[in-house]
Backbone as a printed PyTorch tensor [residue, N CA C, xyz], in Angstrom:
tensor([[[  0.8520,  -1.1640,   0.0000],
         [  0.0000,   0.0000,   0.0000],
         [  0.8940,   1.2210,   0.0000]],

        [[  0.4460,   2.1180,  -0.7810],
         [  1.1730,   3.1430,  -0.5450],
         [  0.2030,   4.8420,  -0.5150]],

        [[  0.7640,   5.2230,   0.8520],
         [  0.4840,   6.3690,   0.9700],
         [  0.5280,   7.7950,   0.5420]],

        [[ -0.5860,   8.3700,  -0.0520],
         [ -0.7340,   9.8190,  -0.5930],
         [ -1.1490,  10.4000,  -0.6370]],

        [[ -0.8540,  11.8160,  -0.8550],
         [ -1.5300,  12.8670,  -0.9150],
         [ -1.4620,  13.8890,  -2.0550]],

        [[ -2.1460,  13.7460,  -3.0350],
         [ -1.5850,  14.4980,  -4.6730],
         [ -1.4400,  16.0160,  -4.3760]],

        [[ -2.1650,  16.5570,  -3.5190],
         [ -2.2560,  17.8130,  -3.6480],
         [ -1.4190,  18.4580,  -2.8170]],

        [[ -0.4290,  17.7710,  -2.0220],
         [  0.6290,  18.2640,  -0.8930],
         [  1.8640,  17.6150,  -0.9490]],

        [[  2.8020,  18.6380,  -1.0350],
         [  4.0830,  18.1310,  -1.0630],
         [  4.2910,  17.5730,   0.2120]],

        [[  5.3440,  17.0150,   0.2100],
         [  5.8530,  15.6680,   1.2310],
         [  6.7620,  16.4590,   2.0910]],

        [[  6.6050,  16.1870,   3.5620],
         [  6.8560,  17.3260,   3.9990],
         [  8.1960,  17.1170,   4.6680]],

        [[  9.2700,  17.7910,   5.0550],
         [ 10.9950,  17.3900,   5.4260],
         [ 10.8880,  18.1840,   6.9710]],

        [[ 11.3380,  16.8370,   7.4360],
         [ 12.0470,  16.8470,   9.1800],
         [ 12.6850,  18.3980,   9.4120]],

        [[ 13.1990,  18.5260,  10.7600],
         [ 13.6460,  20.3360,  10.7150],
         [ 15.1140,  19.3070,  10.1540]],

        [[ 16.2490,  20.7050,  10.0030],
         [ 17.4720,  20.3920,   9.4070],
         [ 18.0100,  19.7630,  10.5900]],

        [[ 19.1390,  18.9930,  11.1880],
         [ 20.0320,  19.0710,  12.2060],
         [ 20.9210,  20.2600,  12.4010]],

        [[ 21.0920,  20.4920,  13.9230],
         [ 21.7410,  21.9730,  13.9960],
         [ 23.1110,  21.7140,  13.1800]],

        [[ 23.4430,  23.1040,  12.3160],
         [ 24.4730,  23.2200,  11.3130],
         [ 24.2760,  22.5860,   9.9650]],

        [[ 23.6500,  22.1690,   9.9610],
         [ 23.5500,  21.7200,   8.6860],
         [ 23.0760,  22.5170,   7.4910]],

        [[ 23.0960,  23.0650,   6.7110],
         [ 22.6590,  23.5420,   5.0990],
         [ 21.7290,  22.9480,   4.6200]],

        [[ 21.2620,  22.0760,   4.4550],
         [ 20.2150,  21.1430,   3.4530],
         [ 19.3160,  20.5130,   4.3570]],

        [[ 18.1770,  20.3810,   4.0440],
         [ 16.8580,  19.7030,   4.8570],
         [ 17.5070,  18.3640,   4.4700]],

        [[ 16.4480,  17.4240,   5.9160],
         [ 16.7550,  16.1980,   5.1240],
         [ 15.5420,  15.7080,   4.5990]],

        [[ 15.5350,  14.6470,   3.8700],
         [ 14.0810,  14.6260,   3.1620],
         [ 13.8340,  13.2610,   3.9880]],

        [[ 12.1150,  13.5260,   3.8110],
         [ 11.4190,  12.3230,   4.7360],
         [ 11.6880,  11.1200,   3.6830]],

        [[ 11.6260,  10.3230,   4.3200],
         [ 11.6010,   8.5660,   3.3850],
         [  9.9180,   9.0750,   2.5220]],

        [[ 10.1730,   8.3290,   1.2680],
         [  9.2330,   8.1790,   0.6240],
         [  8.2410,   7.3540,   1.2520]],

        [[  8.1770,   7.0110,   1.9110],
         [  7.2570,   5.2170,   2.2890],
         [  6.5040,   6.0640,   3.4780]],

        [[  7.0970,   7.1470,   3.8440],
         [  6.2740,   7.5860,   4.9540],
         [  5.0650,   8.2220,   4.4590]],

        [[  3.9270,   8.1000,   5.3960],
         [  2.6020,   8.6310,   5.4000],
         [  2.5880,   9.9000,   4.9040]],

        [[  1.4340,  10.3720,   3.5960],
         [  1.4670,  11.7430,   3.8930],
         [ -0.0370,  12.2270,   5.3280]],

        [[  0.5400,  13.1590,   5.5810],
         [ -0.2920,  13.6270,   6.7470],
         [ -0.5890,  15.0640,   6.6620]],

        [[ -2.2980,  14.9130,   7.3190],
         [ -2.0720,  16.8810,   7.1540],
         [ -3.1710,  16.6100,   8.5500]],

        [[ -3.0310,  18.4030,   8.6100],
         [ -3.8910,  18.6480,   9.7520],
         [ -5.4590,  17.5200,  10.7850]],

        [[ -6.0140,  16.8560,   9.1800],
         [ -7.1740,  16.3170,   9.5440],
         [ -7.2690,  14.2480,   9.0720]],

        [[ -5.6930,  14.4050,   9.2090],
         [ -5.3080,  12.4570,   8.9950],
         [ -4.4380,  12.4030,   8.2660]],

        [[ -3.8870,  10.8580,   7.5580],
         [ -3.5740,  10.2740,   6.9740],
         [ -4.5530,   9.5840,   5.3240]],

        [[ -3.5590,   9.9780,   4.3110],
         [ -4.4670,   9.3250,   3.1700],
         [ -3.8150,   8.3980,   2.0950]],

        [[ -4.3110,   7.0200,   2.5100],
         [ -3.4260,   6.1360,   1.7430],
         [ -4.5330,   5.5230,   0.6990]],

        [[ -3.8750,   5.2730,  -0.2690],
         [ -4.8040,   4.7500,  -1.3150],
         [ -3.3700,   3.1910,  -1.6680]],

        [[ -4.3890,   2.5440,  -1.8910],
         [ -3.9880,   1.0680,  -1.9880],
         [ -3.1830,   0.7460,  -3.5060]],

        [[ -2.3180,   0.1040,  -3.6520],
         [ -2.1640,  -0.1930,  -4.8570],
         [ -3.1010,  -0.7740,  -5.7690]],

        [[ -4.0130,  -1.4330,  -5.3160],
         [ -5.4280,  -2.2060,  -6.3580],
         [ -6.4410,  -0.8650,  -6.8610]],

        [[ -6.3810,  -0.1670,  -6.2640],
         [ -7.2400,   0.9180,  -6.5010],
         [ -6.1990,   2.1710,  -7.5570]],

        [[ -4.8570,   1.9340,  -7.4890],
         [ -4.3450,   2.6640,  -9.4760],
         [ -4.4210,   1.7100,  -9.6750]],

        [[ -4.3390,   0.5220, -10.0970],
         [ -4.3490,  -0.4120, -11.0450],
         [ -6.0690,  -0.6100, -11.3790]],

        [[ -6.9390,  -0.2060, -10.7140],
         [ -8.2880,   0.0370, -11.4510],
         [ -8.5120,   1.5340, -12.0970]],

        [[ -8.1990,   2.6220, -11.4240],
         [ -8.0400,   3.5530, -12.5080],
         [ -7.4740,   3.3960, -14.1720]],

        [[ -5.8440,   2.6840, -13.8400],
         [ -5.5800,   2.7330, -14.9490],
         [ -6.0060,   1.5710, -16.1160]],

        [[ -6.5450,   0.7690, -15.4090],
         [ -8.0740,  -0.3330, -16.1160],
         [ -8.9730,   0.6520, -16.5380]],

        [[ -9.9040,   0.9640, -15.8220],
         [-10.8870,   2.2570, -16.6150],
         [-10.3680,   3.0090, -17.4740]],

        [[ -8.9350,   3.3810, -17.3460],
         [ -8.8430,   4.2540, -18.2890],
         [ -8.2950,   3.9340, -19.7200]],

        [[ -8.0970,   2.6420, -19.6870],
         [ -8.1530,   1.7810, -20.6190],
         [ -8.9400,   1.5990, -21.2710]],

        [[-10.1360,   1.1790, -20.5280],
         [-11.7010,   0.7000, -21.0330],
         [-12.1380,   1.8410, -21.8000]],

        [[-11.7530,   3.0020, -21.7850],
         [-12.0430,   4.6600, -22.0160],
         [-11.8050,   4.9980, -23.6490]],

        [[-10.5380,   3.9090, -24.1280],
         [-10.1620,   3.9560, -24.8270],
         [-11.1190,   3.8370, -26.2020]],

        [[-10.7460,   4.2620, -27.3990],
         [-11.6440,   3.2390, -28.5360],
         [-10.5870,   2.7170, -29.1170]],

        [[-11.1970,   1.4840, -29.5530],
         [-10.0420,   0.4210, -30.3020],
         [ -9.7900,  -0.6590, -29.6050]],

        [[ -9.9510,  -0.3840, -28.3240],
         [ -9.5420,  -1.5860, -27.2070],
         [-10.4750,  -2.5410, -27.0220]],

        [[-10.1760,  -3.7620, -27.3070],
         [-11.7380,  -4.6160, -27.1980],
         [-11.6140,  -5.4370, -25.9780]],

        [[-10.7400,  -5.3570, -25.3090],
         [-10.7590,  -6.2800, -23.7040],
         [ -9.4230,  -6.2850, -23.3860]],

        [[ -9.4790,  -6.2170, -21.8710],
         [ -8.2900,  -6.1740, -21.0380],
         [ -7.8210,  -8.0170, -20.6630]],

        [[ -6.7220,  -8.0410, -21.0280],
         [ -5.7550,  -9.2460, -20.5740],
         [ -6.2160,  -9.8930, -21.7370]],

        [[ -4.9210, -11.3480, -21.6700],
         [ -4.8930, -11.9930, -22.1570],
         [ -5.7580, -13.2840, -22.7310]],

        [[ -5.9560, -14.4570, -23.3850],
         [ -7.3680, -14.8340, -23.9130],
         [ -7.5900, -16.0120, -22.6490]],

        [[ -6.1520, -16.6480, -21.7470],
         [ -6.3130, -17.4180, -20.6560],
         [ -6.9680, -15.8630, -19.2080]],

        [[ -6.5600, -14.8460, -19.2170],
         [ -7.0360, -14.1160, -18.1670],
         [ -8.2930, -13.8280, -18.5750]],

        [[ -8.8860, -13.4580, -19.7440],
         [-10.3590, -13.5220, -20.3180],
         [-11.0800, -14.5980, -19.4820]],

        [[-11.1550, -15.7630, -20.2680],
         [-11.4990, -16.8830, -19.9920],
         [-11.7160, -17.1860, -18.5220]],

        [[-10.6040, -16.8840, -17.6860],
         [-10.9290, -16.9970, -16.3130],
         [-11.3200, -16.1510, -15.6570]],

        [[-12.0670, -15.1040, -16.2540],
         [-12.8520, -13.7250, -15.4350],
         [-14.0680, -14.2790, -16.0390]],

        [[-14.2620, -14.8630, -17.0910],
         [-15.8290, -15.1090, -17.6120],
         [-15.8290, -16.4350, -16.1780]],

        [[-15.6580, -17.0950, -16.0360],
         [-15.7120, -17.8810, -14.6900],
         [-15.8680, -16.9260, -13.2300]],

        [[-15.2110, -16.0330, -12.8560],
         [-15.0580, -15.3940, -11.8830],
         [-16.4210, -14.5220, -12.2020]],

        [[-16.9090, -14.0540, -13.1900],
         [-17.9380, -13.2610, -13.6860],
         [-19.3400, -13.7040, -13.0040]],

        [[-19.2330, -15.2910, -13.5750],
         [-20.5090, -16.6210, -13.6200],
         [-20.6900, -16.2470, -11.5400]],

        [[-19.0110, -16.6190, -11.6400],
         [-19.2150, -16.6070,  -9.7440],
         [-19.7710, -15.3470,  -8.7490]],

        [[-19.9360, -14.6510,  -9.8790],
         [-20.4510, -13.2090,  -8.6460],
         [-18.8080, -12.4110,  -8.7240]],

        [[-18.0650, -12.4520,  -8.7950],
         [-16.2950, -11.5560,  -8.5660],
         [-15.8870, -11.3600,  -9.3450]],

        [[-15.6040, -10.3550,  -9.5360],
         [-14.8740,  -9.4200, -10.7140],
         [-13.5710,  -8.6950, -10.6450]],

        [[-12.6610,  -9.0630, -11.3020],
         [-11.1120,  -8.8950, -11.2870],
         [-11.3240,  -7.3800, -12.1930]],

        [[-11.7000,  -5.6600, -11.9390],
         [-11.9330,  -4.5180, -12.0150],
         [-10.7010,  -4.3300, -13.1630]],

        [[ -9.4760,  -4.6910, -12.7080],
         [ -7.7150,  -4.5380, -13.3770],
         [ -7.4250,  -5.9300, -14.2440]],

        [[ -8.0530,  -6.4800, -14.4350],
         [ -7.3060,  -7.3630, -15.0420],
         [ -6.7140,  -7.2870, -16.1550]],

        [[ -5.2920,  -7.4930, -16.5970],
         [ -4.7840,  -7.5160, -17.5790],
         [ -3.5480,  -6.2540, -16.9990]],

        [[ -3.7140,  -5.9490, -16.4030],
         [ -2.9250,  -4.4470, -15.9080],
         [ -2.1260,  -4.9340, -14.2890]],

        [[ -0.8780,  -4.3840, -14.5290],
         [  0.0850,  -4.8700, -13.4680],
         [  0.5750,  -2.7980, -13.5880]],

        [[  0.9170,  -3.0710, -11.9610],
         [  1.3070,  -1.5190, -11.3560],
         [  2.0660,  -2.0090, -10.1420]],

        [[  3.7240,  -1.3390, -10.7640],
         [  4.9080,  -1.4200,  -9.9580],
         [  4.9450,   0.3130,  -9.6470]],

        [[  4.9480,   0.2650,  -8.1870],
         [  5.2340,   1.6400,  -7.6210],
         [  6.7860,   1.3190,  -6.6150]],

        [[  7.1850,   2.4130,  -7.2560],
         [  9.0490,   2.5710,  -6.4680],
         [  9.2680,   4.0020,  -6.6140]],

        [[  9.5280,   4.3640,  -5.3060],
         [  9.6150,   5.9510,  -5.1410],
         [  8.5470,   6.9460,  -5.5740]],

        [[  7.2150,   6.4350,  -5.3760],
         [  6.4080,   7.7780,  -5.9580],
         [  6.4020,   7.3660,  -7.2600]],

        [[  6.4010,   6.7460,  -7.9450],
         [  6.4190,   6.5050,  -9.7430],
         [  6.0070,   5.7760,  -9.4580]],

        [[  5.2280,   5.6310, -11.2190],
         [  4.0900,   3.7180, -10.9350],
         [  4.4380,   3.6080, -12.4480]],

        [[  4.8290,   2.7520, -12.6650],
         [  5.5370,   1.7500, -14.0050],
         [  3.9880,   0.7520, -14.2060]],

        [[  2.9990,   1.1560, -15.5730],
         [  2.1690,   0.0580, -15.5580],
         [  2.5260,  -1.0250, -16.9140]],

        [[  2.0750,  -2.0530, -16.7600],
         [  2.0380,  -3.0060, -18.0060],
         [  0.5580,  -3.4730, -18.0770]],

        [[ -0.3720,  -2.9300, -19.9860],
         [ -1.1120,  -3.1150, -20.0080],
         [ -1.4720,  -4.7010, -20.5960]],

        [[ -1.9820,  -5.2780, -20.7650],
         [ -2.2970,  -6.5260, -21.8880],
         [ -3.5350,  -6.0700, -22.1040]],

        [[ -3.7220,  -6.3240, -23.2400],
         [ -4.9600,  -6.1290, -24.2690],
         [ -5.3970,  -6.6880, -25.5650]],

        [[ -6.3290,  -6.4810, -25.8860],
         [ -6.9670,  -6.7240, -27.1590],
         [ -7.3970,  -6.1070, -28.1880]],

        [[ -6.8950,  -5.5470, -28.9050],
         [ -7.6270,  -4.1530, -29.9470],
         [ -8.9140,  -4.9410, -31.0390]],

        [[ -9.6890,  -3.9850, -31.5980],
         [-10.1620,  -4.4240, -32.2640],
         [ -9.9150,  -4.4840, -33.5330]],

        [[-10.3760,  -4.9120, -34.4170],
         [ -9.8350,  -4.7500, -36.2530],
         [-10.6080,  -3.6510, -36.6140]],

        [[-10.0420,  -2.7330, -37.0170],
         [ -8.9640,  -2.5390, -37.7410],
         [ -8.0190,  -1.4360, -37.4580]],

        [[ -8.2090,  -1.4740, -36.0230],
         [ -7.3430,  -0.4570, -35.3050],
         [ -5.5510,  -0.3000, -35.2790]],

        [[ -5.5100,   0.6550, -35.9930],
         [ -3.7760,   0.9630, -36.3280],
         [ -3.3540,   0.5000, -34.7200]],

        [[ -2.4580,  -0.2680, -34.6310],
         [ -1.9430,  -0.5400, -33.3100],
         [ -0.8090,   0.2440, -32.3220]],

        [[ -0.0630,   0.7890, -33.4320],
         [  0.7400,   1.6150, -32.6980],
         [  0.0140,   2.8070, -31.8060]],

        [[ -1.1060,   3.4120, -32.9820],
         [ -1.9210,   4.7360, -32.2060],
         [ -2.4060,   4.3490, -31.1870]],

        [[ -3.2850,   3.0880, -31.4100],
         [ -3.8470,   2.5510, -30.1230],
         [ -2.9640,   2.5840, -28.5870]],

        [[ -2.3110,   2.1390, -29.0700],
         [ -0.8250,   1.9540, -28.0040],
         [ -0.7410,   3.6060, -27.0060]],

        [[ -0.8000,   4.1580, -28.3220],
         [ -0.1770,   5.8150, -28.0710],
         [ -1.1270,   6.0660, -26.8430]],

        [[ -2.3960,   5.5770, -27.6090],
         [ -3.8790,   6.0980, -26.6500],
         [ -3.7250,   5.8460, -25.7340]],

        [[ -3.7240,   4.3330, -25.3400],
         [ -3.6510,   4.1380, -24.1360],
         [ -2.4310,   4.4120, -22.8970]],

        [[ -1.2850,   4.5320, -23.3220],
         [ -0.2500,   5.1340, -22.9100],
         [ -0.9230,   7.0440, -22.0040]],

        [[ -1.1430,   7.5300, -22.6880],
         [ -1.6040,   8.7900, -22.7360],
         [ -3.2190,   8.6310, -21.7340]],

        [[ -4.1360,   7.7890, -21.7990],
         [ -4.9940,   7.7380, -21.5070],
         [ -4.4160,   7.4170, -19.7000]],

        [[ -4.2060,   6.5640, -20.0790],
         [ -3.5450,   5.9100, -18.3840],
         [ -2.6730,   6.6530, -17.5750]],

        [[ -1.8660,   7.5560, -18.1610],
         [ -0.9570,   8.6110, -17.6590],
         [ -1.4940,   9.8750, -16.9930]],

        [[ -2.5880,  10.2860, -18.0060],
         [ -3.7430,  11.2500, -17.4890],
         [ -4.4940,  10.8640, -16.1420]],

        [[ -5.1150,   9.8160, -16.2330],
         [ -5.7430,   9.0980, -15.3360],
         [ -4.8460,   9.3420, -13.8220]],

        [[ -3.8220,   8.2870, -14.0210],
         [ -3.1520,   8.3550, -13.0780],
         [ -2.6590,   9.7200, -12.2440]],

        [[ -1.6910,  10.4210, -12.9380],
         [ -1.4430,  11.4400, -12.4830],
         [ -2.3130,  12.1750, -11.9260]],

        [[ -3.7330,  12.2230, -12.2700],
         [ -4.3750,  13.6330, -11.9010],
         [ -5.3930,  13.3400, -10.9570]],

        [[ -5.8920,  11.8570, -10.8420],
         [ -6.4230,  11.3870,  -9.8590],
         [ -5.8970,  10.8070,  -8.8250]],

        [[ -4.7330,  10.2070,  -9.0480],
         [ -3.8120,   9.4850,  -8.2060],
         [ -2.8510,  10.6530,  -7.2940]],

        [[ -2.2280,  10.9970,  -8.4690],
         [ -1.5790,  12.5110,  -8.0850],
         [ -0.0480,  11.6360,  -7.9010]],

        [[  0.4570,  10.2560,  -8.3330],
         [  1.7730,   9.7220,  -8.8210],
         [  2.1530,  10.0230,  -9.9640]],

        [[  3.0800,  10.2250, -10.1640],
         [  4.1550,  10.6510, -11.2100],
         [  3.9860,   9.1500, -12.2870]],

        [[  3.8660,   9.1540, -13.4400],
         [  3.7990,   7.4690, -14.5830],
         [  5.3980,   7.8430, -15.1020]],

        [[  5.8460,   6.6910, -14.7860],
         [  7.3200,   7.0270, -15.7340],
         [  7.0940,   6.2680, -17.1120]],

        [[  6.3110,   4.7520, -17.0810],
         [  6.0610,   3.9470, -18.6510],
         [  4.8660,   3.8970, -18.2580]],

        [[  4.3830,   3.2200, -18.9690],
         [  3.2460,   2.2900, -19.7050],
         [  3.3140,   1.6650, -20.9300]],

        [[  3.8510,   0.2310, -20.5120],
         [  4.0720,  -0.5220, -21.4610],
         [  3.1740,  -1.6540, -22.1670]],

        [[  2.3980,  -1.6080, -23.4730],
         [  1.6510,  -1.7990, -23.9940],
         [  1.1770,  -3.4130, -24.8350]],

        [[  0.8980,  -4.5870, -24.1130],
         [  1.2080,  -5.4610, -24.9250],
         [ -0.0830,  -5.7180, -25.5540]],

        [[ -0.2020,  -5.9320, -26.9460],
         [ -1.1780,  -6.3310, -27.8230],
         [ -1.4650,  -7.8260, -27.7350]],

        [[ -2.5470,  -8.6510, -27.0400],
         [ -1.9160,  -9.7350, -27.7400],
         [ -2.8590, -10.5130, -28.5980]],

        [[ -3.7480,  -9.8000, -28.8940],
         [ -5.1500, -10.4710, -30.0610],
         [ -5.6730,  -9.2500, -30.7070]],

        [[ -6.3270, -10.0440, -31.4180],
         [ -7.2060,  -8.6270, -32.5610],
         [ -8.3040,  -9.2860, -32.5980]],

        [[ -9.5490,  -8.4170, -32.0730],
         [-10.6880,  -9.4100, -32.2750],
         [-11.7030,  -8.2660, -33.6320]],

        [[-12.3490,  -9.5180, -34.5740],
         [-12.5620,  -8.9370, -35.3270],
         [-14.0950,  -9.3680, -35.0560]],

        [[-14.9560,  -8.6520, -35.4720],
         [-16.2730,  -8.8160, -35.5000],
         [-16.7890,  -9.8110, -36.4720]],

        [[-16.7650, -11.1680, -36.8780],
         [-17.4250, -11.9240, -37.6250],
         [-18.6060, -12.7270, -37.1830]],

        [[-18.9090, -13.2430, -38.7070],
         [-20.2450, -14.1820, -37.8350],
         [-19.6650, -15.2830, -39.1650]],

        [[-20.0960, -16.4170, -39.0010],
         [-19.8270, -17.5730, -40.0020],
         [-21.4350, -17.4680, -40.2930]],

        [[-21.6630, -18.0720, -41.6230],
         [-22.8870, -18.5560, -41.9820],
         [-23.1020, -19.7990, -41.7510]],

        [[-24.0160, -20.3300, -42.4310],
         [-24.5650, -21.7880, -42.3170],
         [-23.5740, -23.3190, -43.1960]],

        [[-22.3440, -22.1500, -43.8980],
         [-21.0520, -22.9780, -44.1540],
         [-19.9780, -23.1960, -43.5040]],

        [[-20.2280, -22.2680, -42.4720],
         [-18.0290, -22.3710, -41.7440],
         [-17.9990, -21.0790, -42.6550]],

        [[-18.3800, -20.2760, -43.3050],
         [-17.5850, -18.8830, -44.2240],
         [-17.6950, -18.2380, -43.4810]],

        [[-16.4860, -17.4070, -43.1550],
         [-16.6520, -16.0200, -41.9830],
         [-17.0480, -15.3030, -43.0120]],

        [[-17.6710, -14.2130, -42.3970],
         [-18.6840, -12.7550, -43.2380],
         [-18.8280, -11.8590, -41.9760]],

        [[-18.5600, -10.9430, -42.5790],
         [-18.4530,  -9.6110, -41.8820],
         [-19.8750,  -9.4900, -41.3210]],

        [[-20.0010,  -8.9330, -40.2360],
         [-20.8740,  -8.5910, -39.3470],
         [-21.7940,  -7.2340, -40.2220]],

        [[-22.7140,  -6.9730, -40.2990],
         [-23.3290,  -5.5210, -40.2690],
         [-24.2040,  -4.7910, -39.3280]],

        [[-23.7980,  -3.6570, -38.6870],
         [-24.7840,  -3.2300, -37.9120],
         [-24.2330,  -3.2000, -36.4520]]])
């Protein structure tokens, strides 16, 4: 878990007598103000930056087609994995995410990428109020909208 406060800088111990330079508090410490402590959990950015995924267009599902598969189970069961597909490493105040995804056809993939990069960075930062150093983007399906007919022939969907 890590503790924050977006809208307040982190606040430094007095100096030791003689010294020139503050010392700075450990990162890991609480931020605190007049009326508590406010920690927000690591599962809770890693669902922001899920939503802000979902936000996206082009993106047709978060994680991979085995993490799919086992949320449509978890789904059936009543529980819902909010992040799935999305991993969030926080070290020093920075949060490093890795997305997995699914775009749809015929979505240029790099832009997509861009989007969501940008989408999740926004997110984060301004609700979270952590600094994003990456967001690293893995594609790993393209789902295309078909329907087969009454042969096995895929045919484009209309509508």
């Amino acid at each position: 878990m890590n503790s924050i406060l977006p809208d307040q800088p982190a606040s430094t111990p007095p100096a030791p007598a003689g010294a020139t330079t503050p010392v700075p508090t450990p990162l890991s410490a609480p931020d605190v103000t007049g009326d508590g402590v406010t920690a927000i959990e690591d599962s809770v950015i890693g669902t922001v930056a899920a939503l802000a995924v979902r936000e996206v267009p082009g993106v047709h599902s978060l994680g991979s087609a085995s993490a799919r598969a086992i949320g449509v189970i978890r789904e059936s069961l009543g529980s819902e994995d909010s992040s799935r597909g999305i991993t969030v490493v926080i070290e020093d105040r920075a949060v490093t995410v890795d997305v997995v995804l699914v775009a749809d056809y015929p979505v240029p993939l790099h832009a997509l990428a861009e989007s969501v990069r940008t989408s999740v960075t926004q997110a984060i930062e301004g609700l979270v109020g952590l600094s994003v150093t990456a967001v690293n983007v893995t594609i790993t399906d393209i789902y295309a909208d078909e329907e087969r007919d009454d042969n096995g022939v895929v045919t484009s969907s209309s509508g």
